[in-house]
C-alpha positions in Angstrom: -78.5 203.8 15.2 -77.5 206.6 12.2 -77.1 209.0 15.4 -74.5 206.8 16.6 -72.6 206.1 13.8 -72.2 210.1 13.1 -70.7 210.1 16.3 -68.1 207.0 15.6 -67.7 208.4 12.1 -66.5 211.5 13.0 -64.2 210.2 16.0 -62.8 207.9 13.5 -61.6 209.9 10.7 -60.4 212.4 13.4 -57.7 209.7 14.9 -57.1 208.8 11.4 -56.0 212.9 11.0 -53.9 212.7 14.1 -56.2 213.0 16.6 -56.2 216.6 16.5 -59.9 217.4 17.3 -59.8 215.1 20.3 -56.6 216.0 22.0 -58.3 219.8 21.8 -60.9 218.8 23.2 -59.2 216.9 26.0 -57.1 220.0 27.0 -59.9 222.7 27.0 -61.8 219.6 29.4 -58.7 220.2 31.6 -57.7 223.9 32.0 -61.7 224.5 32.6 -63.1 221.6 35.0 -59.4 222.0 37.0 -59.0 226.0 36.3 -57.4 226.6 39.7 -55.1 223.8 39.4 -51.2 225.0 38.9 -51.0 223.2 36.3 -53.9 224.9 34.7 -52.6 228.3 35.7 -49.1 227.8 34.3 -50.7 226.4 30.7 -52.9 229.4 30.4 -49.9 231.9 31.2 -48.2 229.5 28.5 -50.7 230.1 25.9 -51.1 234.0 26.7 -47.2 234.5 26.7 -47.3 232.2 23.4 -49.8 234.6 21.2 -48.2 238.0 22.8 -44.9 237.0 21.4 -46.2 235.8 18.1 -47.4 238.8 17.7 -44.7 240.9 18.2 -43.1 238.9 15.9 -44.7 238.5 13.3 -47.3 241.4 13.1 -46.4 244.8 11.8 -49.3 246.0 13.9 -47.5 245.2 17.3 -44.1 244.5 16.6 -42.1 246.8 19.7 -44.7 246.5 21.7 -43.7 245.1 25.1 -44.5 241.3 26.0 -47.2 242.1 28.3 -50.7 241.8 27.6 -51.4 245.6 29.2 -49.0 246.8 27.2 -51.1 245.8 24.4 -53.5 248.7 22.9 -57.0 247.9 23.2 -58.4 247.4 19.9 -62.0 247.2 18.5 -63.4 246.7 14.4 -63.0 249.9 13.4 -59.1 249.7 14.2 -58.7 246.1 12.6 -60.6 246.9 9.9 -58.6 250.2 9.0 -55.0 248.7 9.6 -56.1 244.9 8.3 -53.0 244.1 6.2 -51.1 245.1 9.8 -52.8 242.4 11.7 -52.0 239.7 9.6 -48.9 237.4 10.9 -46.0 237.8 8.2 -45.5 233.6 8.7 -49.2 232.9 7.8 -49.3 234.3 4.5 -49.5 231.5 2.5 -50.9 229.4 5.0 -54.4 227.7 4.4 -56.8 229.6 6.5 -60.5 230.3 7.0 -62.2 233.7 6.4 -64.9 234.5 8.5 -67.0 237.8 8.0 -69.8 239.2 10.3 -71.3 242.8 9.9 -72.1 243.5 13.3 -74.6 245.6 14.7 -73.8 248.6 12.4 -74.2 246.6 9.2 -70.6 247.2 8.1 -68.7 244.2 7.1 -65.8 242.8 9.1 -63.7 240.0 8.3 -61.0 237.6 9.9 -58.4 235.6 8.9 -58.4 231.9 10.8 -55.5 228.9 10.6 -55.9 225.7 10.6 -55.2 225.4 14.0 -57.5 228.1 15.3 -60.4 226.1 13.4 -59.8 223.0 15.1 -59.4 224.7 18.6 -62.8 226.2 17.8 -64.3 222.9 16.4 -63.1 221.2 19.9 -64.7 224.6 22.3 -67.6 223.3 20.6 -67.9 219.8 20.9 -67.1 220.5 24.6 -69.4 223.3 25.6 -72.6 220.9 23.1 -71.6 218.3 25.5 -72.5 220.0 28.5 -75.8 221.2 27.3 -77.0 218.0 26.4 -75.7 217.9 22.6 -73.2 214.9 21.0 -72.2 214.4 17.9 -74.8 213.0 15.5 -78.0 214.1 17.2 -80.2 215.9 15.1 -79.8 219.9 15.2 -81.9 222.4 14.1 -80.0 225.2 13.4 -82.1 228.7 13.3 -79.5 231.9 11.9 -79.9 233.7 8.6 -78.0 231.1 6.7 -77.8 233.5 3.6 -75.2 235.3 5.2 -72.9 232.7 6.1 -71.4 230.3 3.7 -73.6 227.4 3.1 -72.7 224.1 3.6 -72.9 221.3 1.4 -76.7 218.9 1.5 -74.3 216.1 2.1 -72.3 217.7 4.9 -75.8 218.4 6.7 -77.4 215.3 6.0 -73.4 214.0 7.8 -73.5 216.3 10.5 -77.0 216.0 10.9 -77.7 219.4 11.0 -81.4 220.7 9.9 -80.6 224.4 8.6 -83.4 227.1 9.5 -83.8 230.6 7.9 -85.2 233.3 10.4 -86.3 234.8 7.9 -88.6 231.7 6.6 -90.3 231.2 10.1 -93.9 232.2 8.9 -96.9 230.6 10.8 -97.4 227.9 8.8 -93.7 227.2 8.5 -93.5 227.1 12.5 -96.8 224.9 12.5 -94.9 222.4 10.1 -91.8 222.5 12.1 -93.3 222.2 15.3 -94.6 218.6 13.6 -91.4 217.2 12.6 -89.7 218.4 15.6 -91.9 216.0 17.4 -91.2 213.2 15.5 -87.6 213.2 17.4 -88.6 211.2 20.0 -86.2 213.1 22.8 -83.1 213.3 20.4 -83.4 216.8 19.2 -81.4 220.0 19.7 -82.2 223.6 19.1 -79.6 226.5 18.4 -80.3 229.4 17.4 -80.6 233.1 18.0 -83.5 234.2 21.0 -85.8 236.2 18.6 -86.2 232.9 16.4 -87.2 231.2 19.6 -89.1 233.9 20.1 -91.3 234.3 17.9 -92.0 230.3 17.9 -93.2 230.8 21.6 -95.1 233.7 20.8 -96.8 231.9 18.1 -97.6 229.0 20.2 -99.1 232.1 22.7 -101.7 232.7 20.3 -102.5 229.7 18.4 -101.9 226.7 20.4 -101.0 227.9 24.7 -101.5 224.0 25.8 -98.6 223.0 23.5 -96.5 220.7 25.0 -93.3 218.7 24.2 -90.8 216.0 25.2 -88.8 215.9 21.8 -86.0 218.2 22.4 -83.1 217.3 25.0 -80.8 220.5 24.5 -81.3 224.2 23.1 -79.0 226.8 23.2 -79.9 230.3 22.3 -76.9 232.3 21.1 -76.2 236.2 19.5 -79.0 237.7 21.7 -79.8 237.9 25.4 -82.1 235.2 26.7 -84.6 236.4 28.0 -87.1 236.0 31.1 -90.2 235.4 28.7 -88.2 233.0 26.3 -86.6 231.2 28.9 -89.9 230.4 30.2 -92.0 230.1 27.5 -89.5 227.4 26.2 -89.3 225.3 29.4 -93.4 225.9 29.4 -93.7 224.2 25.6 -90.9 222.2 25.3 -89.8 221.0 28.9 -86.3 222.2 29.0 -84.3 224.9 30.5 -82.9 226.7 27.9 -78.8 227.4 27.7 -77.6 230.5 27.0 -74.6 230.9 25.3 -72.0 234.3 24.4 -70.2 233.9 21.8 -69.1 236.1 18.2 -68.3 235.3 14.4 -65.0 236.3 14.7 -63.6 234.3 18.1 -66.1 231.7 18.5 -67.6 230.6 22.2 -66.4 233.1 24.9 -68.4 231.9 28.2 -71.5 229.7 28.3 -74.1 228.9 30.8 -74.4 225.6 33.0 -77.6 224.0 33.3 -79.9 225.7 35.4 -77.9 228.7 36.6 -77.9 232.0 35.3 -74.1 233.1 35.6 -71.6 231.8 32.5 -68.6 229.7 32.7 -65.8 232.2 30.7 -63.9 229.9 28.0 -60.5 230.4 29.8 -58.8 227.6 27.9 -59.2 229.3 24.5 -59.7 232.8 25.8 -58.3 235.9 27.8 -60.9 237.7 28.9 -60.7 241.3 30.6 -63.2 244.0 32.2 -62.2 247.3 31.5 -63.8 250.9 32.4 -65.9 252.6 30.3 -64.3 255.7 29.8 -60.9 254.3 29.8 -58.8 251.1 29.5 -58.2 250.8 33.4 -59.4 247.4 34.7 -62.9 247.4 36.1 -63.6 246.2 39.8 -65.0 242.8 40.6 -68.9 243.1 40.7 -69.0 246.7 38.5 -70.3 247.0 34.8 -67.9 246.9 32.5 -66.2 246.8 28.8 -65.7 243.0 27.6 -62.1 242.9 26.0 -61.0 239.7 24.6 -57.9 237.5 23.8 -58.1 234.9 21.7 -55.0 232.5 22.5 -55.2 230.5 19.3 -56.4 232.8 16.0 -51.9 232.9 15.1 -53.2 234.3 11.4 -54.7 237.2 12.5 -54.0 237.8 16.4 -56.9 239.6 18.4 -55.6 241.1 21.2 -57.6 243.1 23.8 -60.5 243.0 21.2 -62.7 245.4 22.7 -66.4 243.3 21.7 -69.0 246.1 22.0 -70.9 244.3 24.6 -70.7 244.7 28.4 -70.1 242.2 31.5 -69.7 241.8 34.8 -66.9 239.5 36.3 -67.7 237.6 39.9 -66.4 234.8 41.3 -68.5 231.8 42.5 -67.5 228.5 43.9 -63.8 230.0 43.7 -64.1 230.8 39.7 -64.3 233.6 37.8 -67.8 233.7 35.8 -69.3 236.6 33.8 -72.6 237.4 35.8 -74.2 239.2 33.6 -73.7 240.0 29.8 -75.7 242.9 28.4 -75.5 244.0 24.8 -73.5 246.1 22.8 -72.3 249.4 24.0 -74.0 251.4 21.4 -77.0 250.1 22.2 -77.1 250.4 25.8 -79.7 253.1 26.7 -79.9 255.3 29.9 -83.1 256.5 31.9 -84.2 260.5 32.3 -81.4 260.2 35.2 -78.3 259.4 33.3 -78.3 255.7 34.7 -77.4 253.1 32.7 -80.3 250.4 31.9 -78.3 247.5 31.6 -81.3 244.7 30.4 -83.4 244.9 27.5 -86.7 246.9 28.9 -88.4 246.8 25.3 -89.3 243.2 27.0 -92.1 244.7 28.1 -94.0 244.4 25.1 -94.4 240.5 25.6 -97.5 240.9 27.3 -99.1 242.4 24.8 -99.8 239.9 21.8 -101.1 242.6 19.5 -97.4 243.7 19.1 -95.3 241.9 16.5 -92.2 244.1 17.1 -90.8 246.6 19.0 -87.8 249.2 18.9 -86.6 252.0 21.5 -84.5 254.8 20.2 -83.5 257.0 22.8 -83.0 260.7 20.9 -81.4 262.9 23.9 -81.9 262.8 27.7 -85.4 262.3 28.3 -86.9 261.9 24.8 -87.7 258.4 22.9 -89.3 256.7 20.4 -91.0 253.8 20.5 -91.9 251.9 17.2 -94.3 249.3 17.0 -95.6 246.6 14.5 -99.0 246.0 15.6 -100.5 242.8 14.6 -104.2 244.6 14.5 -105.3 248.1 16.2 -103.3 248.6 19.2 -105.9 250.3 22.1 -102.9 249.8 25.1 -100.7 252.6 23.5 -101.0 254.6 26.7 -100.5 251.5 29.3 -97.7 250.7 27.1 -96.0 253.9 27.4 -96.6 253.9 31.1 -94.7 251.0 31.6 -91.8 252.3 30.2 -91.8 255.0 32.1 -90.8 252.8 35.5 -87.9 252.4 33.8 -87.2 255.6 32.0 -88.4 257.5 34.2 -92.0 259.8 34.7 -90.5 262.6 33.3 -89.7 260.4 30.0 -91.0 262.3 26.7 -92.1 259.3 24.3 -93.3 259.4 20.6 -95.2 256.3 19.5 -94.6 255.6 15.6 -96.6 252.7 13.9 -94.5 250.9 11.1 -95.3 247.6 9.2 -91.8 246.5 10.1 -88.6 246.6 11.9 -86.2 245.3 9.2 -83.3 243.2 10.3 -79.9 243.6 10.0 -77.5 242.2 7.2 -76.4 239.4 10.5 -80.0 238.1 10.8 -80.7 240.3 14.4 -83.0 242.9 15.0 -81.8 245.9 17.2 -84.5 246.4 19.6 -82.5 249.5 21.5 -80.7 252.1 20.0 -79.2 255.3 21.0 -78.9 258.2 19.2 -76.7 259.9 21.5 -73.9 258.1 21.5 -73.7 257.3 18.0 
């Protein structure tokens, strides 16, 4: 009964501000479950036309730049971050806005400016995109990030939203053990989001200490910031008898593209977003079906306009059932590692290490061509070193030179991931 009058709260004070949230909401539902429809079409076009002017405008970064979105220059953090004063719309200035901050994988901060608008557009992608995973408003959440580096939210705006804030860094074995408990108390009306390692390392728990685990409390989980996974995707419909939802989305934009329920390709979030594949080495579009460089739009962020935000990461672009969908999502560029062959490995091989539960953590740095380090947390002594290092070698190659170092711990980044590949080459 609380769960439902959340929900009615919220919907109420939202037609008492104008409606705002729901209209949103109502239009995103549109454009993406008709996005072939002319109407659709001509709305998008409306919305990309809309931001491209503004920002000629009003943004000394792009003012002359020609009205069309290739005449745009691809951007990335580095750029925003160097010319930030530039990217800020000269009509927003003393507009209220939200400030949003993530550090990345390189642990250097980077911050964006939000209006009012923007926040409610992103408020309404999310109530849409919950609500095709399973979640309304007012069901409890549990929420696993590393809350120290966002701005915490009031006890009472939790206990409002329902929302059960979870540190990554606090999940300890007897803190899993406890949360396991009340997670079970739900009775079916729980949802889980959170990053894949927190998920993770709850399965892998379960693993050792309790296998025959099972549970009906949760009815929606989304993983988000990492890639899901074969061994958490399964270990999670194994213990808690749902198909977990994967879902790509950043600090700075919000939700780009998320999976349906039981497929593996994502739905790209056309009504808020513009979303391009571009070539590696250059910023020609990339082919339908190829490996490419995930450059964004965001239609509605007016206070700091995004456009062609070159993310890091790296997607592929197919079309199924007449739509465009992202078929695959790998991580960020810097961290994409290639075998003794040059090849890009475009999935996260250090994987392997899930079947061996002596292993706490695990990092791949590739130093040159054919040489790599493997670190490793062991949980006790480690006698597979030498199987382990043959099964990377089916996918680095037999002629792969690798050094096994033993560390107590892989520390996490100031965002609250852990980078499990890195290459020294590039960077």
């Amino acid at each position: 009964m609380l769960n439902n009058l959340r929900n009615t709260l919220f919907w109420t004070i939202d037609t008492l501000t104008r409606g705002k949230k729901k209209s949103n909401f109502k239009d995103i539902q549109s454009l993406l479950e008709n996005v072939n429809s002319k109407t659709s079409i001509k709305r998008k076009k409306e919305y990309l036309d809309s931001i491209l002017q503004h920002a000629i405008n009003t943004v000394p970064f792009y003012k002359n730049t020609q009205p069309l979105i290739t005449a745009f220059p691809v951007i990335n953090k580095n750029i925003f971050r160097e010319n930030f004063k530039d990217f800020q719309s000269e009509s927003f200035q003393n507009e209220k806005k939200r400030t949003v901050s993530t550090s990345g994988s390189t642990g250097t901060p980077f911050t964006v400016h939000q209006n009012i608008s923007k926040i409610i557009r992103n408020t309404s992608d999310n109530l849409y995109f919950w609500g095709k995973a399973g979640y309304k408003i007012g069901d409890k959440l549990f929420f696993f990030r590393l809350w120290n580096a966002f701005e915490k939210k009031e006890s009472f705006i939790n206990f409002a939203q329902n929302i059960v804030p979870i540190d990554v860094f606090d999940l300890t074995p007897t803190f899993i053990d406890n949360l396991l408990k009340n997670i079970q108390k739900g009775k079916g009306n729980i949802c889980l989001l959170g990053y894949v390692s927190a998920f993770e390392k709850i399965c892998k728990h379960l693993d050792r200490t309790n296998p025959k685990f099972r549970s009906n409390a949760v009815k929606s989980t989304i993983t988000i910031s990492e890639k899901l996974n074969e061994y958490t995707k399964e270990s999670i419909h194994k213990y808690f008898r749902i198909i977990p939802i994967s879902r790509y989305s950043n600090i700075e934009n919000g939700i780009i593209a998320q999976q349906p329920k039981g497929k593996d390709y994502f739905v790209i979030n056309e009504a808020s977003y513009y979303i391009e594949i571009l070539n590696m080495e250059n910023d020609e579009q990339q082919q339908k079906g190829v490996l490419g460089r995930i450059i964004i739009t965001d239609l509605f962020n007016q206070y700091n306009p995004m456009i062609r935000y070159d993310t890091g990461d790296l997607g592929m672009i197919e079309e199924i059932n007449n739509k465009k969908v992202l078929t695959q999502i790998t991580g960020r560029k810097i961290d994409a590692i290639t075998n003794t062959n040059g090849k890009i490995i475009t999935f996260n091989i250090v994987l392997i290490v899930n079947k061996y539960l002596q292993l706490a953590q695990c990092q791949l740095i590739q130093t040159n061509h054919k040489h790599y380090t493997l670190k490793l947390n062991a949980l006790q002594y480690f006698e597979k070193e030498n199987e382990l290092i043959a099964d990377f070698k089916k996918y680095l190659g037999n002629d792969a030179v690798i050094k096994v170092e033993y560390v107590s711990e892989i520390p996490l980044l100031a965002s609250g991931k852990r980078r499990v590949m890195i290459n020294q080459m590039i960077q």
